[in-house]
C-alpha positions in Angstrom: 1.0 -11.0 5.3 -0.2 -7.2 5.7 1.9 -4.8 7.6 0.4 -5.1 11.4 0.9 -8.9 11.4 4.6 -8.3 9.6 5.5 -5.7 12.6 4.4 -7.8 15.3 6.8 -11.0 14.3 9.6 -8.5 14.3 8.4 -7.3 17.2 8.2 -11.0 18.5 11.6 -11.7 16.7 13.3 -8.2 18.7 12.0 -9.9 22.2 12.9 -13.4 21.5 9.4 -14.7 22.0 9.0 -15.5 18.0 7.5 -19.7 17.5 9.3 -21.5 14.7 6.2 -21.8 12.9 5.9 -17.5 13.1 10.6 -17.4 12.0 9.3 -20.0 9.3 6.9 -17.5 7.6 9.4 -14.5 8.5 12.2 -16.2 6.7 9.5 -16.8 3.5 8.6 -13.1 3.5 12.0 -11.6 3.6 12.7 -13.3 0.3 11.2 -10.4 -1.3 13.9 -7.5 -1.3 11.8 -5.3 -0.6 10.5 -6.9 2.4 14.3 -7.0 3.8 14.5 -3.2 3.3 11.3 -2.5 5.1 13.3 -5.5 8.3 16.0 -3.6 8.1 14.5 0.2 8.5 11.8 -1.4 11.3 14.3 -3.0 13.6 16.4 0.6 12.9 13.9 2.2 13.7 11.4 0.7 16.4 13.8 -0.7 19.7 12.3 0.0 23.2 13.6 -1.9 25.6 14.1 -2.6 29.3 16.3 -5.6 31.2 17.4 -6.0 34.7 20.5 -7.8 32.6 22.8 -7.5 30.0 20.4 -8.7 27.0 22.0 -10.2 24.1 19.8 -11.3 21.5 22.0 -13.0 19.3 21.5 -16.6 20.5 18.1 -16.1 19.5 19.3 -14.5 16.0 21.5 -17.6 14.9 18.7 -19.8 16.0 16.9 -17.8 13.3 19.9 -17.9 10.9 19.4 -21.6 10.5 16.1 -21.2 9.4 17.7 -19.5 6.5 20.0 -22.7 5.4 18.1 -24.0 3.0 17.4 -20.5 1.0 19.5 -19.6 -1.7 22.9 -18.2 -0.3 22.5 -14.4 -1.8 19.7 -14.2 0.6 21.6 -15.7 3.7 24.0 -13.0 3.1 21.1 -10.0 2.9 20.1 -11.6 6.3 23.4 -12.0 8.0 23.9 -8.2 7.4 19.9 -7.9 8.4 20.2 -9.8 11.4 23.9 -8.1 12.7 22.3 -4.9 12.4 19.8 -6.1 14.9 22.3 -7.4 17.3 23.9 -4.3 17.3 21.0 -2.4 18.5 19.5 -5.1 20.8 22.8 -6.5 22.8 22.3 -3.5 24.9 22.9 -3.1 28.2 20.5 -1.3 30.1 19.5 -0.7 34.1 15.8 -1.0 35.4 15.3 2.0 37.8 12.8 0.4 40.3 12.9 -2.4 42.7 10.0 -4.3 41.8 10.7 -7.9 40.5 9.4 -8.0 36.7 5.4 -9.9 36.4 5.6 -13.3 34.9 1.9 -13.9 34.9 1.0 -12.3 31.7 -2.3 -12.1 30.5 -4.2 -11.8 27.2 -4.7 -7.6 26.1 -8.5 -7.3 26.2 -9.4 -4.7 23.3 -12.7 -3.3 23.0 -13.8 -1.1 20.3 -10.3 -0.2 19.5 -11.0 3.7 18.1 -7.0 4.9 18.3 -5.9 5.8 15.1 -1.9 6.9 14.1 -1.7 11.1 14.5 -1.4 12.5 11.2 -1.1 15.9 10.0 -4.1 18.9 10.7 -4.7 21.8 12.6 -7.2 24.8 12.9 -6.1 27.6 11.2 -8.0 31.0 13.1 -7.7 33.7 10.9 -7.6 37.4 11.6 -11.7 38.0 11.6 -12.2 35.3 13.6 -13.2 32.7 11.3 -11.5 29.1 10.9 -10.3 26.8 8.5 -9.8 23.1 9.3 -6.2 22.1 7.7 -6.4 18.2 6.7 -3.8 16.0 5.2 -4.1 16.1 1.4 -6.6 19.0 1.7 -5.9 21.9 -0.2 -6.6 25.4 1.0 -6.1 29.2 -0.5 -6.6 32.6 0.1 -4.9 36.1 -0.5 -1.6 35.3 0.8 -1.3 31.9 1.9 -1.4 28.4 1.1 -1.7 25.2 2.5 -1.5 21.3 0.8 -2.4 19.4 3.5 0.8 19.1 5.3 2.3 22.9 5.0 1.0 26.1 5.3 3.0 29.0 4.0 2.6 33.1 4.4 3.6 35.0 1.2 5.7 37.9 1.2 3.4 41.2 2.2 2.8 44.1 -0.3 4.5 46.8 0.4 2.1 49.2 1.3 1.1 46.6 3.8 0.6 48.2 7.2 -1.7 46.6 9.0 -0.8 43.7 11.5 -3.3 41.5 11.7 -2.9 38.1 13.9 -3.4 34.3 12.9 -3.5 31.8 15.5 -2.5 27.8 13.8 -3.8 25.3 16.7 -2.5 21.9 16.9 -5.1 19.1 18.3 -4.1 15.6 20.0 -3.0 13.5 17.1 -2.2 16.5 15.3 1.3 18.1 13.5 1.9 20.8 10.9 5.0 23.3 9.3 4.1 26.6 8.9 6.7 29.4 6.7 6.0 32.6 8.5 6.2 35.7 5.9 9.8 35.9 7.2 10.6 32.9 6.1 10.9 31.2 9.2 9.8 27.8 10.0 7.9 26.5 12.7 7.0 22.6 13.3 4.6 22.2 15.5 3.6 19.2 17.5 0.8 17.9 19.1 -1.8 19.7 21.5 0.0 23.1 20.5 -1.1 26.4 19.4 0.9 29.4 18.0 0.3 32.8 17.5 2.1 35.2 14.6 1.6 38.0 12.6 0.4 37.6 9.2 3.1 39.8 8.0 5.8 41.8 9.8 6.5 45.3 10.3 9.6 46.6 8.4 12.7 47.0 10.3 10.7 46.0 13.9 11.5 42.9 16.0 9.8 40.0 14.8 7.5 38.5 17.1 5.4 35.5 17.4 3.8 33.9 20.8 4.3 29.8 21.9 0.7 30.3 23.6 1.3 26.3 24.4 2.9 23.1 23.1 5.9 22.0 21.7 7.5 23.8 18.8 11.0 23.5 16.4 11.8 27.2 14.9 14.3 27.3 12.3 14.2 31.2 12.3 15.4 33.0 8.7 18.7 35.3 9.9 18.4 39.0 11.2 20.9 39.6 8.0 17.8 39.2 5.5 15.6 41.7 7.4 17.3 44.9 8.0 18.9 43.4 11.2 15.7 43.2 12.9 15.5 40.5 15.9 13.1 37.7 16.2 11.8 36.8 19.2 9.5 33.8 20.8 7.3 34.5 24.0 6.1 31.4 25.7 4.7 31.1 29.3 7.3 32.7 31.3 10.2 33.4 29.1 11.1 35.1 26.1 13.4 34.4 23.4 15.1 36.2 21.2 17.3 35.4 17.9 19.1 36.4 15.6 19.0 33.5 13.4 19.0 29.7 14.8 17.6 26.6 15.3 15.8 25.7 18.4 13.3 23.7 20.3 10.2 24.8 22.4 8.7 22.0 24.8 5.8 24.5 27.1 2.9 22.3 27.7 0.1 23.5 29.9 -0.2 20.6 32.3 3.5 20.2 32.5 5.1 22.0 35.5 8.9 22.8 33.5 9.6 24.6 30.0 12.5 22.8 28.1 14.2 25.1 25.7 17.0 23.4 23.8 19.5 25.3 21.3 20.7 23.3 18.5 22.4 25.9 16.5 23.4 29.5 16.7 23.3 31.2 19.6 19.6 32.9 21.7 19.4 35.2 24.5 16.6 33.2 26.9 14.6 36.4 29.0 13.1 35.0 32.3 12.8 35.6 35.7 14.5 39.2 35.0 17.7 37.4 34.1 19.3 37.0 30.8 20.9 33.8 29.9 22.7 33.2 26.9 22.3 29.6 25.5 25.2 28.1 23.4 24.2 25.0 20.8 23.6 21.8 22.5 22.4 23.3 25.4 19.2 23.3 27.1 17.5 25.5 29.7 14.4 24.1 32.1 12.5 26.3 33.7 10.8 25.0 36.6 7.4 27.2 36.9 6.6 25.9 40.6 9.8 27.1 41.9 10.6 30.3 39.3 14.0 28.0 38.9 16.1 28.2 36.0 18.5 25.7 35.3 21.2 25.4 32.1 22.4 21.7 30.8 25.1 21.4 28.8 25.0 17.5 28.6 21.7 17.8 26.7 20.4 14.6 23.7 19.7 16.6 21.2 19.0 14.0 18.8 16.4 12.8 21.5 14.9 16.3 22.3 14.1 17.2 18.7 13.2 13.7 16.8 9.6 14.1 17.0 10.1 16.8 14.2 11.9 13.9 11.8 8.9 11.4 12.9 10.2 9.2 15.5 9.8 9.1 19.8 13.0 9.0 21.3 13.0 7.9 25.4 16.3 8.2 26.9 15.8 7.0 30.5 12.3 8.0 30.4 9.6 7.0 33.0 6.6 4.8 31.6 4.5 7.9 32.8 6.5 10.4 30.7 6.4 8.0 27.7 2.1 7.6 28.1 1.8 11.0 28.2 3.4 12.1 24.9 2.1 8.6 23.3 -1.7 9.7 24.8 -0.7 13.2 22.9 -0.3 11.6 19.2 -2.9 8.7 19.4 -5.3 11.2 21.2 -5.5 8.9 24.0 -6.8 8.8 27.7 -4.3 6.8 29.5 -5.3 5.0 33.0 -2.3 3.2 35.3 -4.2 0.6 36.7 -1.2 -0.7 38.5 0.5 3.0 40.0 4.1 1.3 40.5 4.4 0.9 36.2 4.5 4.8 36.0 8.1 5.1 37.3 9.9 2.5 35.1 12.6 3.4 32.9 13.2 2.7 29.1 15.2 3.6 26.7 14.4 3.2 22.5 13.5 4.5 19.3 9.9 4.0 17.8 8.4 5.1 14.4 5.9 7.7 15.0 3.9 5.8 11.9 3.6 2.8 14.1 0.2 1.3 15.4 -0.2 1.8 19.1 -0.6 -1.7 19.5 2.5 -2.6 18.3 4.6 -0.3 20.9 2.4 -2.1 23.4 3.8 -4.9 22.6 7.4 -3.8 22.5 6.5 -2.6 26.3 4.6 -5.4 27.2 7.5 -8.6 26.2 9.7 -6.5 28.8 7.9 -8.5 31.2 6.9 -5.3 33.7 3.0 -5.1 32.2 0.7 -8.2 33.1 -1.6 -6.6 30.3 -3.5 -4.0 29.0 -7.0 -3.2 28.0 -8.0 -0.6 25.4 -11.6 0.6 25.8 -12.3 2.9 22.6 -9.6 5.6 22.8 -8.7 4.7 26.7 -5.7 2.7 27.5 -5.5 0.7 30.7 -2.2 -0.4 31.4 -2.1 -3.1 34.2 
């Protein structure tokens, strides 16, 4: 079996749909170790889920369990420990947030010209003259004082006669991500459908500046203590940040009416609104453009806010609508809701950013509140 038609028995296995023809072959490919590590770090992994009930999956787990009898018993151990892991993550009880009664009548996805492809890492590097440079995975580009590999693109330390500030811009498409080390040392991940402006170099002993023209971004800026004390700060829409050395997250999408800032460590002084607010780690501040409202949470998931940077989508009592938009961001996407009542039901779950879009589909679909879907080239129809 290849890796799509492995995912989507554990996929049928996690929603308790799985034939005993499709455990049968399951059972036969997890007697590779191998295979049982890659079980083990899917169902970790990849759980998105939404019940009207308390859901416990392990009736359907023993009933796999005996398929094991016959194997040798080293293996029935491995897949004990396998299989309580998934019960552990699956006996969940969560709480559907809308009134409608789940659809029963599914129906086949129709899938035309299927043209969605995984994001991967690229972006457009504009330099200070004006010209570009397309950044690819695996693609290798140099020039006077920086580098990239494909995945990374890193400033070197300026001369120092160096006076001259000149500006690069590093833009982010859909299906896009990239790191960048500033000159400074700092880090920046940036995620899809963002762009970000910065110096080439900084000026000695001046605040250190850089621009979140738009998107989502993770700075893990290098400490004030290592530059002469000078400051760093992040303008973006209608705030500005500034640091002396932290960790922190950036979510300022265009078509999004609220900027999420979230502090996960150290301590930044958030400028908006002519107020100063002082954010403390594990808290996050939204500012709500429409309104000029700023409001500070303290009960913030971090974990969930900031996982895109380690690879994975985390929905914590997300809307289907929230969850299509930053999915139609990393598949490049056009996403249609065929059936308007689907965009305001909650889920909550952990999927693999490396997964095919079809297989989250399916996660979404077993939950029993999509009929179907259609994919039409790089447009999703969710009915």
């Amino acid at each position: 079996m290849n890796k799509n038609q492995v995912n989507k028995l554990i996929v049928k296995l996690i929603n308790n749909s799985i034939t005993e023809s499709e455990s049968n072959e399951l059972v036969k490919w997890l007697e590779d170790i191998n295979n049982l590590k890659y079980f083990n770090e899917f169902i970790e992994i990849n759980h998105l889920i939404n019940s009207k009930k308390k859901f416990d999956h392990r009736f359907s787990l023993k009933e796999f369990m005996v398929k094991t009898q016959k194997k040798e018993p080293r293996l029935r151990v491995k897949l004990f420990y396998a299989a309580a892991s998934i019960a552990i993550l699956i006996s969940i009880s969560l709480v559907v947030y809308i009134k409608n009664v789940p659809k029963n009548n599914k129906i086949d996805p129709v899938i035309v010209n299927n043209d969605i492809k995984i994001g991967t890492d690229k972006a457009v590097l504009t330099l200070g003259d004006g010209s570009t440079v397309v950044l690819d995975k695996d693609k290798h580009f140099t020039s006077n004082n920086l580098e990239s590999n494909g995945e990374d693109l890193i400033y070197k330390s300026p001369p120092k006669k160096a006076t001259k500030i000149t500006y690069n811009y590093l833009t982010i498409p859909r299906g896009g991500q990239y790191h960048v080390t500033l000159s400074d040392g700092t880090q920046v991940w940036l995620n899809s459908e963002s762009q970000l402006k910065y110096p080439v170099h900084f000026s000695k002993n001046e605040t250190r500046i850089v621009e979140l023209i738009y998107g989502e971004a993770y700075f893990k800026v290098s400490p004030s203590t290592n530059h002469n004390n000078a400051k760093f700060k992040v303008i973006s829409n209608t705030q500005d940040i500034e640091v002396l050395g932290t960790e922190f997250n950036i979510k300022a999408y265009l078509d999004e009416d609220k900027t999420y800032t979230t502090l996960v460590e150290g301590s930044i002084a958030l400028h908006s609104f002519n107020t100063k607010t002082i954010l403390k780690p594990n808290e996050q501040a939204v500012l709500d453009k429409k309104s000029n409202s700023l409001i500070i949470s303290s009960r913030v998931d971090t974990y969930s806010e900031i996982a895109w940077k380690r690879g994975l989508f985390s929905f914590k009592d997300k809307t289907l609508k929230d969850i299509m938009k930053v999915l139609s961001r990393w598949y490049d996407i056009n996403i249609i809701f065929e059936d308007k009542t689907l965009e305001t039901v909650k889920f909550k779950g952990v999927i693999s950013k490396k997964q095919n879009l079809t297989d989250i589909l399916l996660l979404i679909k077993n939950t029993n509140y999509i009929n179907s879907y259609e994919i039409k080239q790089n447009t999703l129809i969710l009915k």
